[in-house]
N, C-alpha and C positions, 0 to 999 in steps of 0.2 A: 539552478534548475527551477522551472517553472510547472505548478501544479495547476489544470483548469479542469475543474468539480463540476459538474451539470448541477442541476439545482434537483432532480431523483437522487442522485448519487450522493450528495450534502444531506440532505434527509436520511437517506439510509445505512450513512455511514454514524452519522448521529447518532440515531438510535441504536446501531452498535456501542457506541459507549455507555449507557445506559446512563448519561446523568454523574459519570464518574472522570478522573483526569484518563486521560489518556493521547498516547502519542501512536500515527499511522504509518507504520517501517515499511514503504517501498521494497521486500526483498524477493531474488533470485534466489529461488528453495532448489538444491539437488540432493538433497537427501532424504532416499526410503522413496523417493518417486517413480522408481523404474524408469527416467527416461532422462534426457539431456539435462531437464530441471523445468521449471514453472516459476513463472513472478506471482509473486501472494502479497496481501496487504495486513503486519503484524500488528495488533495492536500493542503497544507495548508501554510501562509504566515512566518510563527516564531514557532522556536522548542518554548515548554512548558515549567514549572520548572520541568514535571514531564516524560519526553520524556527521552529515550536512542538514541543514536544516532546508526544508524547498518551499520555495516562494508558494504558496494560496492562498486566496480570497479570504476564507473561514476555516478550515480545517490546519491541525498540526500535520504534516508532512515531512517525512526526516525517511534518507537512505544513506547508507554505509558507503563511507569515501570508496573504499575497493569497490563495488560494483555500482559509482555513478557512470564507469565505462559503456556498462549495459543499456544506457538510455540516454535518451535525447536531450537539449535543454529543452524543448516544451513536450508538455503532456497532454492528455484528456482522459479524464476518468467517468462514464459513463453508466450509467444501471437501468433496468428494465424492471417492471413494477411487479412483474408477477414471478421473477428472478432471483435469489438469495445471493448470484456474482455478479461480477461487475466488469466491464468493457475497457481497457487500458489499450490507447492509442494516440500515437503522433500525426505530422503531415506525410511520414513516408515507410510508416509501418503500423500496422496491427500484433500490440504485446501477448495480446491473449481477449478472448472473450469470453473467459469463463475464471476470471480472477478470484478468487479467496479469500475470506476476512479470515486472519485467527487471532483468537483475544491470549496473549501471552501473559497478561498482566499479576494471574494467580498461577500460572504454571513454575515449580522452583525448577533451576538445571543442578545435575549431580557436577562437582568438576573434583 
């Protein structure tokens, strides 16, 4: 898969990381959303056994083999300056215009 970052959207996904490692999980969230689900952008500390890693310019990019289904081989991630989401779109769909960051990176899971 191929990731294409606008150069707002490289900026402000940066500075989501704050200077720290991190990886940017492409996921299809349907839990607790009340609706079919939402693509969000995880940040997240370590690729998985079960992550792809996707081709960009500058930024890590990695989505989970079970929902590379969900999308295209090319992308475009987009942002708008006065915006805190971001624009996820291909040549023959619109994923969402109001995309998500969330930083997972200090969040622990119970299992």
């Amino acid at each position: 898969m191929m990731f294409q970052v606008t150069p707002l959207a490289e900026r402000k996904l940066k500075e989501r990381l704050e200077d720290r490692p991190g990886f940017f999980k492409l996921f299809y969230d349907t839990e607790g959303c009340g609706c079919d689900g939402i693509n969000v952008l995880l940040i997240v500390s370590e690729v998985e056994d079960g992550d792809s890693r996707m081709e960009s310019d500058s930024l890590p990019f990695i989505v989970s083999r079970q929902q590379e289904i969900f999308y295209e081989d090319k992308m475009r991630l987009d942002a708008e300056e006065r915006f805190s989401s971001f624009k996820l779109d291909s040549d023959s769909q619109i994923y969402g215009k109001n995309i998500l960051v969330r930083d997972m990176r200090n969040v622990s899971t119970i299992q």
